[in-house]
C-alpha positions in Angstrom: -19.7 -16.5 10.9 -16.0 -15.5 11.6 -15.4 -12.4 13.3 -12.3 -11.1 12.4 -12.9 -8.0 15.9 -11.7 -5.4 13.4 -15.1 -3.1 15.0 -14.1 0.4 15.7 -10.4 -0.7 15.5 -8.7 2.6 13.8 -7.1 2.5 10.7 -4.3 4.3 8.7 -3.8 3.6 4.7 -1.6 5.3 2.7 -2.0 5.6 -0.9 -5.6 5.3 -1.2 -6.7 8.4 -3.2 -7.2 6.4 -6.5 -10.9 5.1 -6.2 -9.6 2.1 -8.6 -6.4 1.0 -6.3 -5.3 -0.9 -4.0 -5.3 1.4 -1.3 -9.2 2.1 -1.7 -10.2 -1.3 -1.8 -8.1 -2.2 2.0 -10.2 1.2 2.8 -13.1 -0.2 1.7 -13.2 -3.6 3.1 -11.6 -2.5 6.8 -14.8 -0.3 6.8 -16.6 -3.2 5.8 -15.7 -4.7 8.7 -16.5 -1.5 11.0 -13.0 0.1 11.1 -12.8 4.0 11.1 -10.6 4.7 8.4 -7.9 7.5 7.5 -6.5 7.9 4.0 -3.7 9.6 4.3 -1.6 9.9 0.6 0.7 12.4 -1.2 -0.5 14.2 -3.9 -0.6 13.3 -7.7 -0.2 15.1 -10.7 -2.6 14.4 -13.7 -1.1 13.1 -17.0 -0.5 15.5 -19.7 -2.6 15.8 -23.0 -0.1 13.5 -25.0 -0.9 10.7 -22.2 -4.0 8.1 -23.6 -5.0 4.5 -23.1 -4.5 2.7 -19.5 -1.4 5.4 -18.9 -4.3 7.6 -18.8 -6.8 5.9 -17.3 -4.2 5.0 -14.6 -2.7 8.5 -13.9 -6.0 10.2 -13.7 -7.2 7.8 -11.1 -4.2 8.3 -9.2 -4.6 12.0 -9.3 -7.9 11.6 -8.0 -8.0 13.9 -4.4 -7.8 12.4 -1.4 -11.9 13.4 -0.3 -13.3 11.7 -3.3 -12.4 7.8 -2.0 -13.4 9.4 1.5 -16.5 10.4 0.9 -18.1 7.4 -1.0 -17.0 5.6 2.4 -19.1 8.1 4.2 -21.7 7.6 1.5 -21.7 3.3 2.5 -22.0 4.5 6.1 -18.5 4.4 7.1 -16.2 6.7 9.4 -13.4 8.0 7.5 -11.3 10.8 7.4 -8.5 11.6 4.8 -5.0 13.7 4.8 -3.4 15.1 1.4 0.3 14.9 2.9 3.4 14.1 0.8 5.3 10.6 2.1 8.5 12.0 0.7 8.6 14.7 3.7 10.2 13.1 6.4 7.9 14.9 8.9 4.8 13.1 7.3 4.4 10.2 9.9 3.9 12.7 13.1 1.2 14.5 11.3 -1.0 11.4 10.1 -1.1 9.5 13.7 -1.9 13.6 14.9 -4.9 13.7 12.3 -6.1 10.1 13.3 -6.1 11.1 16.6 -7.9 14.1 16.9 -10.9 12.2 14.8 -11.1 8.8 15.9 -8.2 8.0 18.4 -5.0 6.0 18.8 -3.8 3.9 15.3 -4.2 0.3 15.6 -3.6 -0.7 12.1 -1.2 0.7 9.7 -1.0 -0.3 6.1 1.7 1.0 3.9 0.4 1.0 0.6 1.9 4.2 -1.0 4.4 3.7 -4.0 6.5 6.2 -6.1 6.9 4.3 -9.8 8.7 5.3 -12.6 10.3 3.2 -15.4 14.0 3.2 -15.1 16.9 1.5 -16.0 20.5 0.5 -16.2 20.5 1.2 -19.5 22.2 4.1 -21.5 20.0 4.8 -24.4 17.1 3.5 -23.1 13.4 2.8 -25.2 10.7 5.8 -25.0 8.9 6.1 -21.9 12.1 4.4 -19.7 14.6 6.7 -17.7 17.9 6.0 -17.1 18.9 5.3 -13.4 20.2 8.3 -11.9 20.3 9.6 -8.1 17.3 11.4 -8.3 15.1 8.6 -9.4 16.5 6.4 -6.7 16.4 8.7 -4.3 12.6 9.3 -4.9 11.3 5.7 -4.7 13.0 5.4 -1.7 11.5 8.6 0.1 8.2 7.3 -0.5 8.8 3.3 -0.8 11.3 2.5 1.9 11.8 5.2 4.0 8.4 7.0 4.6 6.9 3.0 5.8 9.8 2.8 8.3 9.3 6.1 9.7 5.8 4.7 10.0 5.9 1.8 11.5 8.6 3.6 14.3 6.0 6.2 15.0 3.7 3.6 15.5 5.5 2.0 17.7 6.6 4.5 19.6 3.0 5.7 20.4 1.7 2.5 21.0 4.4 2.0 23.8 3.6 5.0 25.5 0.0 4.0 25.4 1.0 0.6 26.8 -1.1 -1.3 24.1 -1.1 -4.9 23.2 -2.5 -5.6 19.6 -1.6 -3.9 16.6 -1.5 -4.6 12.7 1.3 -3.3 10.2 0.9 -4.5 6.8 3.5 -3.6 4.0 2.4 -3.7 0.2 5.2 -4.8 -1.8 5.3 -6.4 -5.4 5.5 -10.0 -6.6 9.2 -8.6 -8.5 10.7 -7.2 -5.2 13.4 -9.5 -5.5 14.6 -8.1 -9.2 13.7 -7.7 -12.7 14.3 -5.3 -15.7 12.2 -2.0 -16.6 11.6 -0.3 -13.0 14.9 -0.9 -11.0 14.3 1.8 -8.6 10.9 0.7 -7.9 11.9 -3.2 -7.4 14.6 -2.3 -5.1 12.9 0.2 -2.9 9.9 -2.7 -2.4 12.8 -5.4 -1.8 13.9 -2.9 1.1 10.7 -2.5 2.5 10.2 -6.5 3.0 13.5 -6.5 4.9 12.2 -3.9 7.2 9.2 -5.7 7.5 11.1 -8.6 8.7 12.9 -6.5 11.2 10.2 -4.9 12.2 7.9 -8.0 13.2 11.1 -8.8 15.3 11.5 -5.6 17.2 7.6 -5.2 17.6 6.8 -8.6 18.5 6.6 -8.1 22.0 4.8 -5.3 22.1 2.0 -7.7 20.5 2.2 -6.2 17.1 2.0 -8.5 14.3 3.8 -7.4 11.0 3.4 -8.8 7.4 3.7 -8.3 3.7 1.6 -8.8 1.0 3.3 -9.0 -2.6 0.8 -8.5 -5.0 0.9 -9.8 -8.8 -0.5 -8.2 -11.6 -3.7 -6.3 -9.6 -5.7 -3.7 -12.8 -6.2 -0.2 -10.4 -6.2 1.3 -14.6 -2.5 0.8 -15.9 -3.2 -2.9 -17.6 -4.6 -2.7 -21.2 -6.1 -5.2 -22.6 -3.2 -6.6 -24.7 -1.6 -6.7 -21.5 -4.0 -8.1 -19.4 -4.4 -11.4 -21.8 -0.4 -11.9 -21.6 -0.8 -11.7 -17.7 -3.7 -13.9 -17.3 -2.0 -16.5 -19.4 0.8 -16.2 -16.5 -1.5 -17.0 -13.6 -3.2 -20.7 -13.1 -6.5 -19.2 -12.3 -6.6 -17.4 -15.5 -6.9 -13.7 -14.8 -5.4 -10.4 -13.5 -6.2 -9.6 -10.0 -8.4 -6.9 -9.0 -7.9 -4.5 -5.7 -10.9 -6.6 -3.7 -8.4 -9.5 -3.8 -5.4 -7.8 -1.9 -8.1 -5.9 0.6 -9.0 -9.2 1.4 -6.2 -10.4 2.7 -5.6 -7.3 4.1 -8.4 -7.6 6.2 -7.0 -11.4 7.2 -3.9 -10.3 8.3 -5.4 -7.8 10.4 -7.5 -9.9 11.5 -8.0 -11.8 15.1 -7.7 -15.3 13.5 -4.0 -13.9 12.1 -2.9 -13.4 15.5 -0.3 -16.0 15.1 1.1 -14.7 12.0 4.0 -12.3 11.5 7.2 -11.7 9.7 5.6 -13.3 6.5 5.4 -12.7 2.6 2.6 -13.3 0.9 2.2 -13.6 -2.4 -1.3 -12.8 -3.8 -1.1 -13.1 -7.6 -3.5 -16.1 -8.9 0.1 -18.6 -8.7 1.8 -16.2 -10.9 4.7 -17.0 -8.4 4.9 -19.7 -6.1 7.8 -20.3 -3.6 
């Protein structure tokens, strides 16, 4: 049996309100593994009337409060603890290493999970449902994308100097069209920022023994793939299928792991060979 020594090691995951996400599955499995968890994500407004199908499936799931994902971990046994803070307020890091602190103790494991997405474009006249790109949708995915997980990780840092500690786990959840693509410019560009502050960061950390890494997930159904859509994107992967949340939280629990102590700096694509570099 592999051990990955993840017992009692505390945890901080953003975005993990919606109980069909990503963010709730890396919840779910770190506690698997006997972390103490804190969900800490901004809050969600529910889709409108008009809003049906996987758009409403999706958006209701992400409106989901905070508590609920936390207390089916306390139901399975596990120690968690959840904050409803919005990532766009730049004093947001401070308070979530404060609230995992006064429950559990000092954060040894951050994962950025939290996104802001919105269809925009370049476009002028652009179809139904699509924005044009203006300031304020730029400005917006990059409160919560970009700059919210570097104020993070610095916080992190910074406390886990003055503590003179010698392990620790970042892990950054980007997307397997960081690097560009039409429909959600703001989005793609935000995540494409974040891996180059990943990079940097597993530079500048390093020494301190703090291992950081990406994970750039394909098409994962947390409720926004119909069906229509989730034939076209299993016809896209060699094993034949969309992924589900249980397949990022896995690797999420690898690259936190002891046996990943030699990995940093990386991208890794999780997306059934979607894309392969």
């Amino acid at each position: 049996m592999i051990d990955p020594r993840l017992h009692d090691r505390v945890a901080v995951i953003t975005g993990a309100n919606s109980p069909l996400g990503i963010g709730a599955g890396i919840a779910r499995a770190l506690a698997r593994q006997g972390a103490r968890v804190v969900l800490a994500s901004p809050p969600e407004t529910p889709p409108g009337s008009a809003v049906t199908g996987a758009d409403r499936t999706y958006g209701t799931a992400k409106a989901t409060d905070t508590d609920h994902v936390r207390e089916a971990l306390r139901a399975d046994g596990a120690d968690a603890e959840s904050l409803a803070v919005d990532l766009a307020d730049i004093g947001s890091a401070p308070a979530i290493f404060d609230h995992a602190e006064k429950h559990f103790g000092p954060v040894e494991i951050l994962v950025n999970n939290a996104a802001h997405c919105v269809l925009d474009t370049f476009q002028p006249d652009p179809p139904r449902g699509n924005r044009t790109l203006d300031a304020a949708s730029l400005d917006a995915h990059h409160a919560v994308n970009t700059r919210a997980p570097a104020l993070l990780m610095a916080e992190f840092h910074r406390r886990h100097l003055r503590r003179k500690a010698n392990w620790g786990r970042i892990i950054n959840i980007s997307t397997d069209a960081a690097p560009g693509a039409a429909d959600q410019i703001s989005y793609w560009a935000t995540k494409n920022a974040l891996e180059s502050l990943s990079r940097s960061a597993a530079i500048e950390l390093g020494p301190a023994g703090i291992t950081v890494n990406i994970i750039s997930p394909g098409p994962v159904q947390t409720g926004w793939i119909s069906d229509d859509m989730s034939t076209r994107f299993a016809e896209l992967s060699p094993l034949g299928r969309v992924g589900r949340p249980d397949d990022i939280a896995d690797l999420a629990v690898f690259l936190a792991s002891h046996q990943a102590r030699w990995i940093t700096g990386q991208t890794i694509y999780a997306g059934g060979g979607k894309r392969m570099v």
